[in-house]
C-alpha positions, 0 to 999 in steps of 0.5 A: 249590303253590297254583297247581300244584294249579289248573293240576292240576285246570284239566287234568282238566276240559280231558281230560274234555271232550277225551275226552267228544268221543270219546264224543259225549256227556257223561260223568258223572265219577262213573259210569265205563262200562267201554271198549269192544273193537273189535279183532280176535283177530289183534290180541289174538293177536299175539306177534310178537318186539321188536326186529324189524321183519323180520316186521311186527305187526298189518296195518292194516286198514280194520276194526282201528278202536277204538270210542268210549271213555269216560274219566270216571274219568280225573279221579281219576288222576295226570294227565300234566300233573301229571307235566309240572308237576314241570318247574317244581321241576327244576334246570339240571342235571335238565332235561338229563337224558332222562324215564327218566333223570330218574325213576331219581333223582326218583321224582315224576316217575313215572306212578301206579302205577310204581315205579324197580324196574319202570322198571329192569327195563325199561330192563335190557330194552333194555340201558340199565341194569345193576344194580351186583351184575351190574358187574364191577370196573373195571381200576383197582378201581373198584365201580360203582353202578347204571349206564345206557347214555347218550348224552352231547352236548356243546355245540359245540367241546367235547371228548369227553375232557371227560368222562372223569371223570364217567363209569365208561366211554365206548363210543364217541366222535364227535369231530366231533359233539361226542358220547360214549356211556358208561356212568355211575353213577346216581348220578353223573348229575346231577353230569355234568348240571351240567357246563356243558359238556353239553347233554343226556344221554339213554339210548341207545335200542336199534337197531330191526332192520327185520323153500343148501337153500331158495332165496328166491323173489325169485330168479325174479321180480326174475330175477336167476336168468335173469340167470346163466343167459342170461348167466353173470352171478352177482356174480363180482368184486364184495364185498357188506357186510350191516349186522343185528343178527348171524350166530350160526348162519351155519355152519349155512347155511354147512353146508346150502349157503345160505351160503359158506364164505368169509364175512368176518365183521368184527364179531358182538358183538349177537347174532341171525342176521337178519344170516344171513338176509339173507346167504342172500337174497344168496348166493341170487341173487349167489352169485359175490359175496364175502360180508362181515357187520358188527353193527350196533352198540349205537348210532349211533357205533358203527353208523357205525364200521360203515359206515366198516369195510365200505367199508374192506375193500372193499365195493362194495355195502353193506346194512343194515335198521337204523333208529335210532328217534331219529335226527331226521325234519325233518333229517339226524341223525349217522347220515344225515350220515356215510352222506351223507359216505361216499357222496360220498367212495367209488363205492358203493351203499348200500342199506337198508330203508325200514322197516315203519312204514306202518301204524304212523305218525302226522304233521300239524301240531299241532291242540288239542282244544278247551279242551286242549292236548292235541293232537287226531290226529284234526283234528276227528274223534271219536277224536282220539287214537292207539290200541294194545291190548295183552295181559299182558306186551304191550310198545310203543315210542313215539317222538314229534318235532316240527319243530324242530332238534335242539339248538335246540328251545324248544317243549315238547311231552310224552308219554303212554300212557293205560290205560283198563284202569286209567284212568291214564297208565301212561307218560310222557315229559316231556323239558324243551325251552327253547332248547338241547334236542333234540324227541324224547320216547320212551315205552318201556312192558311190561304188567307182571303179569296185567293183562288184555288192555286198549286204550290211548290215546297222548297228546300235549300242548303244555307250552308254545310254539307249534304245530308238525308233529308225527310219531309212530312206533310200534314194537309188541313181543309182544302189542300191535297197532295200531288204524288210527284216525288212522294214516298212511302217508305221510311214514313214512321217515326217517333214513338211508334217506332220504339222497338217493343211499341206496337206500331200498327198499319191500317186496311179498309174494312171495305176492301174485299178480302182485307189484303189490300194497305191503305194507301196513306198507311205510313210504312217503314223501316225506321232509318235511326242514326243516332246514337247508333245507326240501326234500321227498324222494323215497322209497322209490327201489324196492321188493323182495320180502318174504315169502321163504324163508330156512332159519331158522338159529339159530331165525330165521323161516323166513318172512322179511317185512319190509323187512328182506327187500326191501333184500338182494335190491335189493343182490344184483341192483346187485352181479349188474349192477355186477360184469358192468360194473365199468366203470360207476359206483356212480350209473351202476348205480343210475340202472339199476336205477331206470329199468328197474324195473316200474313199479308204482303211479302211472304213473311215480315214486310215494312208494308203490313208487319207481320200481318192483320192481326187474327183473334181467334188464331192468336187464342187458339196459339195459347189454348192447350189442344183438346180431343173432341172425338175418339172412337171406338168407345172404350173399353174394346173387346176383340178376339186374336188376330183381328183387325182393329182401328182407333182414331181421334180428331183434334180442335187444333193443328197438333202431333199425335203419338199412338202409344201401347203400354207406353210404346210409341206405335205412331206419330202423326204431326201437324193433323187434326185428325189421326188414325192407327190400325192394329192389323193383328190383335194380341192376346192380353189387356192393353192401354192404347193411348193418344197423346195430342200436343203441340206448343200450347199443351197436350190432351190425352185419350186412352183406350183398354182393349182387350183381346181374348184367345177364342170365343168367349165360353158361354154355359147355362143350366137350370135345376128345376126344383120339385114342387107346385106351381109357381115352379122355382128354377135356379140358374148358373152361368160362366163366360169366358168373356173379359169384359165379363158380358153375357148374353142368354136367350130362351 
């Protein structure tokens, strides 16, 4: 206890100095000066919903930085490492358990000033506690104590039916990753902790949804619409599975006339009408696709199933705007494993956000502030921490990683949220990493009470181990915003969108004035994978339109924002081209839609926009074999020798053109719409002139018959009267030496 109590107090001068550097000067611990604002009302005002990554919080911009802030009273709080410290009295089986997990059966493991009642009423929020009085009996007359919603990982070749009885239900099995999701009693958690054959056992944290009579506006400018009306292309033939939170009202745009009446809908258990949304942008631009809708799931098991239940009913387009906010960034977690697997086994094009983080992240590698091992965001700088403001009743999710593998990481990193309101860290987490533990720590915190609006600083600190890069992402729920100090849009795509052959798609305003312009949230790559080998990534692969028109069906925004807008209009237009060639491959479609983007951004590929705002037309134009729609003159051409005579030809696409007579090439023009060739002295004969129009997608031909004579055509005419009366009888004869054989005779 004697040396805890050093350790304790060694960390207190460390944070102060950390923080004194903040301020550029010294601090007198004794007079606290209260913390400075610098955000804007927009940062305050923001009552944006949880769970959405659909309409995006606060924008970044270059004014929402925090000023210095004064900490000096921090040295009188319950400090992180005080919590980090009760590692050291943990047994094998708690430190398998996740923070949260942890403070629901040791209460000295909970920040200053939470209690278990707080904290469960927090997890019930996201849906990984339920009280005993709200548990209904089991089949077999069990009661339940409290229960949590917990992912269960077993060390290799272990089954999950291992379990069974130390659990009061299981959800949801993966054989193959040696995982179970279940419901377990509060009080059985340490008992299944103890079990050898379990790894780690953590909540199952709750998917982030990446957000007719209306018509979305990414209609006309990705051009799907001239796409059905130059060519009667609407979808027809092709299947489109959409993967979001749910479709509760979806009747109702059914009855508006946004949605079919021919809907499959083969699974609605969460709850929500993001789902409803997203079918209208579809149906919208691809009304000729049949529709199909599952939910997302309660975790990545089922999320997976998901997948698997699309593809089986047929779907050749599948899109989601799920993010699974612990799934590993340095590697390939469950849920990018299995789309990659599922993609390598079935002809389909898998679409999905690439999620809203842009001005929400954090990633570089681990930086002390001098004397701490605290990390410092800023490398240097003089606000070395993450910033957020939040109001009474703000709520926040916060999900830090580092690059070691999952399952294996033995450097220990820890957690927390600072309140400079109340000068203590108001949250925590403190996961134990020694050999066998996965790098996540994750902070779920609501400002509870009338707290006043107040800034806080999320801090990182080295338990133990070596440096690593760390990544931050944050998830702002109503009432909090993010200050700009220290975020980076770099690198802020990870999971299953940024599996190669995946469509990771960005996001543009439909109200920005000519397109061209990232949303500023828009998550940006490349994607860093370290595991198993390290590899960097090019994401996002495209980008759509946000800020479009939905009808609001079931309360839903009637201004759908968000990368959870982009991704459906990219799915419409691959389903609008692939059903007008369903010949082509799912890769084959997907190379289109890539090369005949506007390239926006750096010239060529750029981690900001990919390949660019994905272009309908020009990507049905890229596969339509060129027609000519002009030649002139009419054939067949008649001439004498030695004249001069032009022939020319217009296209409906860039192509080369070959001139050709009797089969020898006379002309090449190449990349023209319009080509032109002049015989300057005819030759005597018949001849076929031919045009050969041909680019990538196909050829058309054209061919004139010219024929060219010696000299004037030879006209003769006479008549023999025949002797008689009235009416006289006339017999005529004539010869042309015309080839066309035309005669003209006047009298």
């Amino acid at each position: 206890m004697k040396q805890k109590t050093k350790k304790f107090w060694a960390f207190f001068i460390v944070l102060a100095v950390g923080f004194s550097s903040l301020n550029g000067m010294a601090i007198a611990a004794n007079n606290p000066v209260k913390p400075t604002v610098d955000a804007p009302d927009e940062m305050v005002n923001n009552t944006l919903p949880v769970f959405t990554m659909a309409i995006p919080s606060v924008s970044s911009k270059s004014s929402n930085t925090i000023a210095t802030k004064d900490v000096s009273s921090l040295s009188k709080t319950k400090s992180i490492l005080q919590i980090e410290n009760v590692k050291s009295t943990l047994t094998d089986a708690q430190k398998k358990l996740s923070t949260d997990l942890l403070q629901l059966v040791n209460s000295s493991s909970l920040p200053e000033g939470q209690n278990r009642e707080n904290l469960k009423m927090q997890m019930e929020n996201l849906g990984q506690f339920r009280p005993a009085s709200s548990v209904s009996l089991a089949i077999d007359g069990r009661v339940a104590d409290d229960l949590v919603y917990v992912y269960i990982y077993l060390k290799p070749f272990e089954g999950t039916q291992t379990i069974e009885s130390y659990v009061w239900e299981i959800t949801d099995m993966d054989e193959e990753n040696h995982l179970a999701v279940a419901w377990v009693e509060v009080k059985d958690l340490e008992t299944l902790a103890s079990q050898e054959l379990v790894r780690t056992i953590r909540t199952v944290i709750p998917p982030f949804v990446r957000i007719g009579s209306v018509t979305t506006e990414g209609d006309a400018i990705h051009r799907t619409a001239d796409v059905r009306s130059n060519y009667s292309q609407s979808g027809s033939g092709m299947k489109i599975g959409i993967i979001s939170d749910g479709v509760d009202h979806w009747t109702d745009a059914q009855i508006s006339g946004d949605l079919p009446a021919g809907l499959t809908v083969l699974s609605n258990t969460q709850g929500g009408d993001e789902g409803t949304a997203m079918l209208e942008i579809v149906h919208d631009m691809a009304p000729g696709a049949d529709l199909y809708f599952h939910d997302c799931g309660a975790n990545t098991v089922a999320f997976n199933d998901a997948i698997d239940d699309l593809v089986a009913a047929g779907c050749d387009v599948v899109c989601d705007d799920i993010g699974w906010i612990a799934q590993p960034f340095f590697e390939d977690g469950t849920v990018a494993s299995h789309l990659a697997s599922v993609l390598a086994s079935n002809d389909i094009i898998y679409v999905s956000s690439a999620g809203n983080a842009g001005n929400k992240h954090y990633q570089g590698d681990y930086y002390p502030i001098s004397g701490s091992t605290q990390h410092d965001f800023s490398h240097g700088g003089t606000t070395p921490y993450l910033y957020l403001q939040m109001q009474a009743g703000g709520s926040v999710r916060i999900v830090l990683q580092w690059n070691d593998q999952f399952g294996y990481s033995g450097n220990d990193y820890d957690l927390g949220l600072y309140s400079f309101n109340s000068a203590s860290y108001v949250a925590a987490s403190v996961n134990t990493q020694n050999g066998d533990d996965d790098p996540l720590e994750f902070i779920s915190y609501t400002v509870s009470g009338g707290t006043a609006t107040g800034d806080y600083a999320i801090v990182v600190d080295k338990y133990s181990g070596v440096g690593k890069t760390l990544e931050v992402f944050i998830y702002p729920g109503p009432g909090c915003g993010v200050y700009t100090n220290n975020i980076d849009p770099v690198d802020s795509i990870f999971g299953h969108a940024a599996v190669p052959n995946a469509i990771a798609v960005g996001a543009i305003d439909a109200n920005d004035p000519g397109n061209d312009d990232i949303e500023p949230f828009s998550s940006q790559g490349p994607v860093t994978i370290s595991y198993p080998t390290p590899v960097s990534r090019p994401k996002p692969d495209i980008s759509g339109i946000d800020g479009v028109a939905v009808t609001g069906a079931g309360g839903f925004p009637d201004d759908f924002h968000g990368t959870s807008a982009a991704a459906p209009h990219i799915a419409a237009i691959a389903a609008q081209i692939w059903g007008a060639y369903p010949d082509k491959t799912g890769n084959e479609i997907r190379t289109m839609l890539y090369s005949s983007a506007v390239d926006l951004g750096s010239a060529g590929y750029d981690s900001v926009f990919g390949y660019g705002r994905s272009d309908a037309l020009e990507a049905f134009e890229s596969i339509v074999p060129p027609t000519v729609k002009t030649f002139n003159p009419s054939s067949p051409v008649s001439d004498v020798e030695g004249v001069t005579r032009e022939f020319n030809l217009t296209t409906d696409q860039t192509v080369t053109v070959n001139l050709l007579i009797n089969g020898t090439i006379v002309q090449t023009n190449t990349s023209v719409t319009f080509a032109s060739y002049t015989n300057t002295s005819a030759t005597l004969g018949t001849w076929n002139v031919s045009a050969v129009a041909s680019n990538e997608n196909g050829t058309d031909m054209k061919t004139w018959i010219w024929n060219v004579s010696d000299t004037d055509p030879i006209a003769e005419f006479s008549a023999i009267p025949q002797i008689g009366f009235k009416p006289l009888v006339v017999n005529f004869t004539d010869l042309s030496s015309s080839y066309d054989g035309i005669v003209s005779w006047f009298w």
